[in-house]
The first five atom37 places (N, CA, C, CB, O) and aatype in JSON, in Angstrom:
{
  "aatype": [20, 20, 20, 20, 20, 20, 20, 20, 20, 20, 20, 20, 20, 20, 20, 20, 20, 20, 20, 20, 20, 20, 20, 20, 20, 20, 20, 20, 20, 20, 20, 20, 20, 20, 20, 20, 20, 20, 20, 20, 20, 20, 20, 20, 20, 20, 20, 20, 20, 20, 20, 20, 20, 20, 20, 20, 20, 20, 20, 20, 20, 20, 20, 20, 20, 20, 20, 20, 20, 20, 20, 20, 20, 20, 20, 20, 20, 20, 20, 20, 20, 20, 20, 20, 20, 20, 20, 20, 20, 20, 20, 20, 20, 20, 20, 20, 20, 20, 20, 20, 20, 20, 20, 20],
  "atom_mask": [
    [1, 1, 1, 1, 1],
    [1, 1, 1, 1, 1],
    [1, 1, 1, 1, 1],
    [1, 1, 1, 1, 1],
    [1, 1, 1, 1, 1],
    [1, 1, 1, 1, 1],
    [1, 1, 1, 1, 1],
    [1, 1, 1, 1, 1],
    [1, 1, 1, 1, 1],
    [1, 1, 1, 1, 1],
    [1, 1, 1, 1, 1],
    [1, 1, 1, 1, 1],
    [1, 1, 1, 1, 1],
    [1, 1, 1, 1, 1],
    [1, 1, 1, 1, 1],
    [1, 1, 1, 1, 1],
    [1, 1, 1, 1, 1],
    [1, 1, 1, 1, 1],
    [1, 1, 1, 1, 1],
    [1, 1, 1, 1, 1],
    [1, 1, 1, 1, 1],
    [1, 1, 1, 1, 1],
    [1, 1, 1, 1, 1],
    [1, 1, 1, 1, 1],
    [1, 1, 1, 1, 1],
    [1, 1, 1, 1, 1],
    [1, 1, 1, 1, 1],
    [1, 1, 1, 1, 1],
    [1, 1, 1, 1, 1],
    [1, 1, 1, 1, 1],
    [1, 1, 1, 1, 1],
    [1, 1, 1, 1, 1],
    [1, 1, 1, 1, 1],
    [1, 1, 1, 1, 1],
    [1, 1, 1, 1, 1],
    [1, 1, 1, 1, 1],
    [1, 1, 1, 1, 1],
    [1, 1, 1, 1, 1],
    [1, 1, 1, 1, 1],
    [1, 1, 1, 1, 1],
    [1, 1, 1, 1, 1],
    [1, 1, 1, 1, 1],
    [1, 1, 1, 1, 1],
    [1, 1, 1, 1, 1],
    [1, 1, 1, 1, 1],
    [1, 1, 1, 1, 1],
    [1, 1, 1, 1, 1],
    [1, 1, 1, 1, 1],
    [1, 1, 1, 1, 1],
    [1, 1, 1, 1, 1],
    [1, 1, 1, 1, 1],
    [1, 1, 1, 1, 1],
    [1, 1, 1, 1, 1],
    [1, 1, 1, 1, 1],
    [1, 1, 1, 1, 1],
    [1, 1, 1, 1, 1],
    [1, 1, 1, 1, 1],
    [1, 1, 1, 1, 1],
    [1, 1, 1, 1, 1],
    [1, 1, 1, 1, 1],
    [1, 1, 1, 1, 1],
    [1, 1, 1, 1, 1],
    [1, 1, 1, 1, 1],
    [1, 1, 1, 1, 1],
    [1, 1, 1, 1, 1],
    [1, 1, 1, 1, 1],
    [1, 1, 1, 1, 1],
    [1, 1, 1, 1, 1],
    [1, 1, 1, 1, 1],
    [1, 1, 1, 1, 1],
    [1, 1, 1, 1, 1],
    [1, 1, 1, 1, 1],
    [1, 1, 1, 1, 1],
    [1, 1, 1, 1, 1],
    [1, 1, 1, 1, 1],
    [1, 1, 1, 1, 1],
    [1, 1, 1, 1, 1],
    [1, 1, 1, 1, 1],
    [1, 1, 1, 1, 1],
    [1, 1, 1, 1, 1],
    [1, 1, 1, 1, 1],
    [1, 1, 1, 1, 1],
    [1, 1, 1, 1, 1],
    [1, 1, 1, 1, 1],
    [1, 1, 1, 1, 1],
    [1, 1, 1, 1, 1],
    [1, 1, 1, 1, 1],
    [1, 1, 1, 1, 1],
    [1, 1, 1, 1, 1],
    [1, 1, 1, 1, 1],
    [1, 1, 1, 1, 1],
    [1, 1, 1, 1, 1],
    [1, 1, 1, 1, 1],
    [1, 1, 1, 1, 1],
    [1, 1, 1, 1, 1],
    [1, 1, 1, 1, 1],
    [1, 1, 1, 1, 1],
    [1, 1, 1, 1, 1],
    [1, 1, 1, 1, 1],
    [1, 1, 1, 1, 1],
    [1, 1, 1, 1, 1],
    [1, 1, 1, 1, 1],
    [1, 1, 1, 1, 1],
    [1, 1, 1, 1, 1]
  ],
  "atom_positions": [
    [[66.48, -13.35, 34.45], [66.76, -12.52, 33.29], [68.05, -13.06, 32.64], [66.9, -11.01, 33.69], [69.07, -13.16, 33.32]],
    [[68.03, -13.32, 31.64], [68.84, -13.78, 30.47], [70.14, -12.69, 30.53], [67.87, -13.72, 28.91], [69.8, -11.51, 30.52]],
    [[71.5, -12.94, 30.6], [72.31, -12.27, 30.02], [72.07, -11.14, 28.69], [73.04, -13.2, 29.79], [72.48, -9.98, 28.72]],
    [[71.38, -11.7, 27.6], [71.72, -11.1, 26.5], [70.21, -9.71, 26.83], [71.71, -12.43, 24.89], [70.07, -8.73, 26.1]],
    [[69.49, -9.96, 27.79], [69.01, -8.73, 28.2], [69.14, -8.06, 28.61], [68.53, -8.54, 28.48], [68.69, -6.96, 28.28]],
    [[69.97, -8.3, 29.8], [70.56, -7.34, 30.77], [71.67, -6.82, 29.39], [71.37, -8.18, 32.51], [72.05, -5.65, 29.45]],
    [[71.96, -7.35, 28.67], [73.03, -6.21, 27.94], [72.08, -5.38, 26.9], [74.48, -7.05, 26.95], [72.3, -4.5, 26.07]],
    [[71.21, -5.92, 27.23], [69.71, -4.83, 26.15], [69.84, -3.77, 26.8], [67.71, -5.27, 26.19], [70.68, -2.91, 26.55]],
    [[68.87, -3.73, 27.89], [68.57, -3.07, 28.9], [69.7, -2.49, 29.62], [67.87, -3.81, 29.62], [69.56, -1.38, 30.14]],
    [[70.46, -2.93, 29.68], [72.07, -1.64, 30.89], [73.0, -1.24, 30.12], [73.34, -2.51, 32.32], [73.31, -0.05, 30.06]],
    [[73.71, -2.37, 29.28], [74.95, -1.92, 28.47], [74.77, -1.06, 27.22], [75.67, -3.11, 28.03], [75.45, -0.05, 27.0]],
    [[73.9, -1.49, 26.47], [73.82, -0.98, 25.72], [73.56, 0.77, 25.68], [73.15, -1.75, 25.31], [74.31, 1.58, 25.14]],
    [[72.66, 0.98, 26.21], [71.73, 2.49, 26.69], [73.07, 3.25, 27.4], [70.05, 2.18, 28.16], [73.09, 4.48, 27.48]],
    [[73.97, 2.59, 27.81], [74.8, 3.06, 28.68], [75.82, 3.56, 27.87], [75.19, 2.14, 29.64], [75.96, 4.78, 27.95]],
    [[76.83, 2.77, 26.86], [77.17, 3.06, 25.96], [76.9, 4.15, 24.54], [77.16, 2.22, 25.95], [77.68, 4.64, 23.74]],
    [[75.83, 4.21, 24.66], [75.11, 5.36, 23.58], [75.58, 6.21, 24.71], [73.15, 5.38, 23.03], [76.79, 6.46, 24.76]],
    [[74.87, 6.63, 25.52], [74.75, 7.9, 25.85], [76.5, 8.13, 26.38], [73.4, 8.11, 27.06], [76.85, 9.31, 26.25]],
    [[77.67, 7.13, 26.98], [79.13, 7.64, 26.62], [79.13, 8.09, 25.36], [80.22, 6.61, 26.71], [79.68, 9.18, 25.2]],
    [[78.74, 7.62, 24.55], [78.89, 8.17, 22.93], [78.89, 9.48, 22.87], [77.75, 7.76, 21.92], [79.84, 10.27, 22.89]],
    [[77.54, 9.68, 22.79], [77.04, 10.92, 22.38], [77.52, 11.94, 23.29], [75.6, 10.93, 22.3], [77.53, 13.08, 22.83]],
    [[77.98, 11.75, 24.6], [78.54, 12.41, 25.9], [79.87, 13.05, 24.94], [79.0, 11.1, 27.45], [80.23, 14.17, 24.59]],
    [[80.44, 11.38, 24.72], [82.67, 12.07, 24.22], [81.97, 13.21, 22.9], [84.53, 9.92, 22.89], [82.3, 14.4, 22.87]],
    [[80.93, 12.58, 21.84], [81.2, 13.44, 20.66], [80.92, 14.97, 21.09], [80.24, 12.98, 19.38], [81.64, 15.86, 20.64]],
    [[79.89, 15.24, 21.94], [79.6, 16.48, 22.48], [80.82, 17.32, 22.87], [78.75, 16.29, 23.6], [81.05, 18.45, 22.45]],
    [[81.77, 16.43, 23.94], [82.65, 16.81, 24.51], [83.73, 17.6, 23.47], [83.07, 15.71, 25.23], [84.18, 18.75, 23.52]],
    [[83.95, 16.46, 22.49], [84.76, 16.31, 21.51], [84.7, 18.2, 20.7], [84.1, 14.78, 20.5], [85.61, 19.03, 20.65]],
    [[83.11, 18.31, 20.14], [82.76, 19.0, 19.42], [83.25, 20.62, 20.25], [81.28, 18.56, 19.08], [83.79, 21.55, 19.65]],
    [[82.94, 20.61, 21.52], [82.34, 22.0, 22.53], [84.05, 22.74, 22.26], [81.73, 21.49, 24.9], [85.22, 22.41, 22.5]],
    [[83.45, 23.72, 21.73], [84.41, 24.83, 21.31], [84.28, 25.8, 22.57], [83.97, 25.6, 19.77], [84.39, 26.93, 22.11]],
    [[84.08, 25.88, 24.11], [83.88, 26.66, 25.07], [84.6, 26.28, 25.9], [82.79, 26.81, 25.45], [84.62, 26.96, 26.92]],
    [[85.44, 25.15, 25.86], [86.06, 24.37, 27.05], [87.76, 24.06, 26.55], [85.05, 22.75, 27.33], [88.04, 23.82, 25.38]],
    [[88.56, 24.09, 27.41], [89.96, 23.52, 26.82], [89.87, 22.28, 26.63], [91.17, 23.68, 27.63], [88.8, 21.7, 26.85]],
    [[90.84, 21.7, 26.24], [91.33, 20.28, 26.26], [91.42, 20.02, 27.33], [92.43, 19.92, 25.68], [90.34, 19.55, 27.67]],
    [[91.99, 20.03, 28.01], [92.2, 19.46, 29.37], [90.66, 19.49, 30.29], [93.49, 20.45, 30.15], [90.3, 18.46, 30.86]],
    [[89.96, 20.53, 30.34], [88.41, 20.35, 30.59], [87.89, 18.96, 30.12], [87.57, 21.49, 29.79], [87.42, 18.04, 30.78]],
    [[88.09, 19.06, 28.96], [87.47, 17.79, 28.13], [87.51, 16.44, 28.44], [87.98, 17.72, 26.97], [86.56, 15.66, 28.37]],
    [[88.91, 16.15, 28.84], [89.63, 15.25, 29.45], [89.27, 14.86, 30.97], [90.89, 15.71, 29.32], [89.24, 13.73, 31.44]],
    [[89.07, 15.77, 31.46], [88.32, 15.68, 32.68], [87.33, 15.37, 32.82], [88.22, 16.44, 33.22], [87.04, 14.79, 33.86]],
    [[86.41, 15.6, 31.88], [85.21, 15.51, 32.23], [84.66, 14.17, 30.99], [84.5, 17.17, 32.18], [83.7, 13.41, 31.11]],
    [[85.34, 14.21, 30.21], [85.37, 12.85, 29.77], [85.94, 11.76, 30.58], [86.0, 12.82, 28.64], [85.28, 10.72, 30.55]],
    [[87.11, 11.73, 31.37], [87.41, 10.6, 32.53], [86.36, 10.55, 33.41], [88.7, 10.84, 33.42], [85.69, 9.52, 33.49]],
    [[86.16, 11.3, 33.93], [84.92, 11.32, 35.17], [83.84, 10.71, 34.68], [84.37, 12.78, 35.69], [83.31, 9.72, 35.18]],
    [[83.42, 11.37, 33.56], [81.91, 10.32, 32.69], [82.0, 9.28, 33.04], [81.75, 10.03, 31.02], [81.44, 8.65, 33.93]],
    [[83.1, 8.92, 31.96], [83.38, 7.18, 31.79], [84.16, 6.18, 33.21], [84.65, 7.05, 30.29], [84.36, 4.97, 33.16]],
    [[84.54, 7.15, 34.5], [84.69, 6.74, 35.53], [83.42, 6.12, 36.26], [85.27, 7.67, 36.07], [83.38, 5.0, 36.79]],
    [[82.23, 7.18, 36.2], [81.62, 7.3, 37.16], [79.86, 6.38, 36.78], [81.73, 8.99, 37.47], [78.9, 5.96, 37.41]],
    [[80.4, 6.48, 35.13], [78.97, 5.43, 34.24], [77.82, 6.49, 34.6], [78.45, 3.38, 35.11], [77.9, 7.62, 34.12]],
    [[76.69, 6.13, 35.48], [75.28, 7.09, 34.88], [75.37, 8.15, 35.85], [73.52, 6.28, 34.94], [74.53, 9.05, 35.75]],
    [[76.12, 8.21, 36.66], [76.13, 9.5, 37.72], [76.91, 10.6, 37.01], [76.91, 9.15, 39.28], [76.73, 11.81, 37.15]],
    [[77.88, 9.96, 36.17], [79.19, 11.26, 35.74], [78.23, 11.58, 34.53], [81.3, 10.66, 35.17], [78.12, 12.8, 34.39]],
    [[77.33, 10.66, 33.39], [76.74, 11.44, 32.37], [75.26, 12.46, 33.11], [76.27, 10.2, 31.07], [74.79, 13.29, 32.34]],
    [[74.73, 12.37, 34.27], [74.17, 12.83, 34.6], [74.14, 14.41, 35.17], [74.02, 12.07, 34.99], [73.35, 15.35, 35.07]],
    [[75.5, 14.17, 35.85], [75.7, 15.58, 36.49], [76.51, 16.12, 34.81], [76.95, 15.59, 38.38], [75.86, 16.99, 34.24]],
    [[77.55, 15.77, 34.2], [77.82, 16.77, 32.87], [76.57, 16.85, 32.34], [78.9, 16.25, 31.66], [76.34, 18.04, 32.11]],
    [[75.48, 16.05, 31.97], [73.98, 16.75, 31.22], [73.15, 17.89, 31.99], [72.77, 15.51, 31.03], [72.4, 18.67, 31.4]],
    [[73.4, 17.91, 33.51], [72.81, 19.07, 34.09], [73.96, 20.18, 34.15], [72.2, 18.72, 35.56], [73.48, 21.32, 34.14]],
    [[75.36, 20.14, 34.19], [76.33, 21.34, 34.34], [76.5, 22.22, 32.94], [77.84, 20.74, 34.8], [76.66, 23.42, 32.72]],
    [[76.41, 21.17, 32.18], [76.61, 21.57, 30.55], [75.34, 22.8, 30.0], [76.36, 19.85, 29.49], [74.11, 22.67, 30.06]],
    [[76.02, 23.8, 29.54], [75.47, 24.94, 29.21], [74.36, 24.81, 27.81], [76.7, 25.89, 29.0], [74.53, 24.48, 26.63]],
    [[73.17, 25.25, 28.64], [71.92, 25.13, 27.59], [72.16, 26.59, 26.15], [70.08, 25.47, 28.83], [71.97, 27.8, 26.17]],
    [[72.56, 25.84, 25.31], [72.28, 26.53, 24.14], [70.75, 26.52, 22.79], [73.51, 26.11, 23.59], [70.23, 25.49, 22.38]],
    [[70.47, 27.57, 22.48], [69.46, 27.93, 22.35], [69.57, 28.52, 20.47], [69.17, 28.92, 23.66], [70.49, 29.33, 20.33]],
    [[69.01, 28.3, 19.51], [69.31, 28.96, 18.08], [69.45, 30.51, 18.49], [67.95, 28.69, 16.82], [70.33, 31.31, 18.17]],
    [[68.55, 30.67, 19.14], [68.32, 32.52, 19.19], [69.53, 33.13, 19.43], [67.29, 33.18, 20.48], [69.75, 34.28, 19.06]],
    [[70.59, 32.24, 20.19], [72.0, 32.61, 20.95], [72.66, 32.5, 19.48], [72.71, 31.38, 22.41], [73.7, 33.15, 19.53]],
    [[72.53, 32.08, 18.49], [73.87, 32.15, 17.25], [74.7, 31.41, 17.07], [74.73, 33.05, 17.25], [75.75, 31.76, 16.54]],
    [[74.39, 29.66, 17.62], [75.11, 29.44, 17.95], [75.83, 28.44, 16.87], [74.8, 29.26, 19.07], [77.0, 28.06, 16.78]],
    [[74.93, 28.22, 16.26], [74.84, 27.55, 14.93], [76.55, 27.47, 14.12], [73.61, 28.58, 13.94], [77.12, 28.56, 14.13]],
    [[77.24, 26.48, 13.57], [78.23, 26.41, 13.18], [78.06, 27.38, 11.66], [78.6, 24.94, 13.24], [77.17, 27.31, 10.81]],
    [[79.23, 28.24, 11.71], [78.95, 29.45, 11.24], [77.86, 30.29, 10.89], [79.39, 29.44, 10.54], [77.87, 30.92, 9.83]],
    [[76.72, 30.36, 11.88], [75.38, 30.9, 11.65], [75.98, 32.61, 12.66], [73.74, 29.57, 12.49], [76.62, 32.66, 13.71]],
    [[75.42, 33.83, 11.77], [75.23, 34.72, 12.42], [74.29, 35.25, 13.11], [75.47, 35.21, 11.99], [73.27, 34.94, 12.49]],
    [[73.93, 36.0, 14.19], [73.1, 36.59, 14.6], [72.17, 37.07, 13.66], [73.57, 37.34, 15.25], [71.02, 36.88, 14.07]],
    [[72.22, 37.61, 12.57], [70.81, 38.74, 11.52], [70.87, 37.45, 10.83], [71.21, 40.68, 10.28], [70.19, 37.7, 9.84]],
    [[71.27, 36.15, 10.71], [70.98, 35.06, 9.68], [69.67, 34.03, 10.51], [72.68, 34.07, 9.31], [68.7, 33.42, 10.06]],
    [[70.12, 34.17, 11.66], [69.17, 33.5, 13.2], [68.04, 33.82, 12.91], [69.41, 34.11, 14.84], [67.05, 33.11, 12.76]],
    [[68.21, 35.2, 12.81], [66.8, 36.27, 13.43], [66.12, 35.68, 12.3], [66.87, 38.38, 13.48], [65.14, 34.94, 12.38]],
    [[66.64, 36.02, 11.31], [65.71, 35.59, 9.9], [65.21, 34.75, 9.79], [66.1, 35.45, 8.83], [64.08, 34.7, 9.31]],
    [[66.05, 33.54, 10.28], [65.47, 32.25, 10.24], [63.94, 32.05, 11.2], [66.69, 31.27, 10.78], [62.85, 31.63, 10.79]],
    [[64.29, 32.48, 12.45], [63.13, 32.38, 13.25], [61.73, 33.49, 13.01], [63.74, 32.54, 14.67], [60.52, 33.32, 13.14]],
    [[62.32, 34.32, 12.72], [61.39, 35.21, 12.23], [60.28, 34.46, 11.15], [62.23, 36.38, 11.55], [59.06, 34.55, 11.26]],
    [[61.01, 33.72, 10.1], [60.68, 33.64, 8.63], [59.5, 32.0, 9.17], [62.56, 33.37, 7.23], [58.49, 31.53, 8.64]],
    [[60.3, 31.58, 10.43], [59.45, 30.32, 11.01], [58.11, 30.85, 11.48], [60.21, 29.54, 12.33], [57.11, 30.71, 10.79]],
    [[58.08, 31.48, 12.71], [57.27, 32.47, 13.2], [56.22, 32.64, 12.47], [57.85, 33.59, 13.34], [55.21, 31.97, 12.7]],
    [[56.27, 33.91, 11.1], [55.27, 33.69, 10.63], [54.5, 32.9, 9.42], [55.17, 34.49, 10.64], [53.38, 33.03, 8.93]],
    [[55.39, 32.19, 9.22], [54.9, 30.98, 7.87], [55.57, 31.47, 6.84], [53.12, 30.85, 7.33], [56.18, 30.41, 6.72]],
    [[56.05, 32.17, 5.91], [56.43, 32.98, 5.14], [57.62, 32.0, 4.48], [56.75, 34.38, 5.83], [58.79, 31.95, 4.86]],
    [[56.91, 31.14, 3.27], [57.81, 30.38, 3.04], [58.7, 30.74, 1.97], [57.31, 29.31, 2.89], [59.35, 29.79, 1.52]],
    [[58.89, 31.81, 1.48], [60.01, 32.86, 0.78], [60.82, 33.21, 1.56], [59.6, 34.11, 0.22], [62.01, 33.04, 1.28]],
    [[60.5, 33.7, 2.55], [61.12, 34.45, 3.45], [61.89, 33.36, 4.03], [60.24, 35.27, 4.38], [63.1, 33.61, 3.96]],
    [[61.63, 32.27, 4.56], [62.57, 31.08, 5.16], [63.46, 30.32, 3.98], [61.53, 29.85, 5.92], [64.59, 29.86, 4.11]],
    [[62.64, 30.34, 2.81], [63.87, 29.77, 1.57], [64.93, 30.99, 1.5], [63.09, 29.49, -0.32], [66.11, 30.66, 1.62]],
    [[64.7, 32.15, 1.34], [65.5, 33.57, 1.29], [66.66, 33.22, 2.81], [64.07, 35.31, 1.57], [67.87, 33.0, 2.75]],
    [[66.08, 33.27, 3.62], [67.29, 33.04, 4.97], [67.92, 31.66, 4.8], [66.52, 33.02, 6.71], [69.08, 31.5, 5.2]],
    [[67.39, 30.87, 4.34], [68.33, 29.19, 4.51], [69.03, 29.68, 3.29], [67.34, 27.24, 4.31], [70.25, 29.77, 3.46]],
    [[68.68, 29.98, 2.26], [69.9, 30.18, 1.15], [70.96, 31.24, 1.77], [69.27, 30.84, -0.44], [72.14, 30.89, 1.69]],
    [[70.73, 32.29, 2.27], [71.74, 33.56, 2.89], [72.64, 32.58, 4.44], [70.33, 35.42, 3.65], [73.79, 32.8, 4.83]],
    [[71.71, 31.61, 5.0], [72.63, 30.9, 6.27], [73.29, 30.27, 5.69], [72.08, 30.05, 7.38], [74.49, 30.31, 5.96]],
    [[72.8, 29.36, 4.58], [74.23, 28.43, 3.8], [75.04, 29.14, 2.86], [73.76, 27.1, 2.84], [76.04, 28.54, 2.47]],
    [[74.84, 30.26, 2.41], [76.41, 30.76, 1.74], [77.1, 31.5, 2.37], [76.45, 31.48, 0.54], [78.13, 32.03, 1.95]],
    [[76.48, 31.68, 3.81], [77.4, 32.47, 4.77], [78.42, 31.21, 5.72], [76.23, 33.54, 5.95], [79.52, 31.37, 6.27]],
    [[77.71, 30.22, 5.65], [78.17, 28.71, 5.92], [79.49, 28.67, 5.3], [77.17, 27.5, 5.27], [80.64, 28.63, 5.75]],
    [[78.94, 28.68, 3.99], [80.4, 27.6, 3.1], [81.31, 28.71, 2.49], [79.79, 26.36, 1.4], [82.13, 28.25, 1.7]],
    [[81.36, 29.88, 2.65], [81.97, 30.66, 2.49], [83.25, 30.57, 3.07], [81.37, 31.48, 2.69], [84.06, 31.48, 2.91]]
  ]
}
């Protein structure tokens, strides 16, 4: 196997997912800084074992939970509701009420 595959195949894949690991980290409004730091060293200490165990410890969030960057609970409901039953007024009506409750 050629060098420039093995960096197909290991480095590369390996690197994305540090990526997407720090920006997560970066983003998570549930954890201190110093959490972050931790668990960003350990990642990038430990390569596919440290992104493995933070992808199973890391808390499953769900739309129904609200979790949405400035999305409220009765803006959620609407939304899923308005999915639910096809009702494509009803889902233009909630995405316009989730984005001016957004940029407000």
């Amino acid at each position: 196997m050629t060098v420039g595959w093995m960096i197909f195949l290991f480095v590369i894949p390996i690197v994305v997912l540090w990526g997407a690991l720090l920006i997560d980290l970066v983003r998570r409004n549930d954890i201190t800084l110093a959490k972050k730091l931790l668990w960003g060293g350990f990642t990038l200490a430990t390569a596919e074992f440290g992104a493995i165990v933070y992808i199973l410890m890391r808390p499953i969030r769900y739309p129904e939970d609200g979790v949405g960057a400035g999305a409220e609970n009765d803006v959620v409901e609407q939304l899923l509701e308005a999915v639910e039953t096809g009702d494509s007024s009803a889902l233009s009506s909630a995405r316009n009420t989730a984005l001016s409750r957004f940029n407000d």
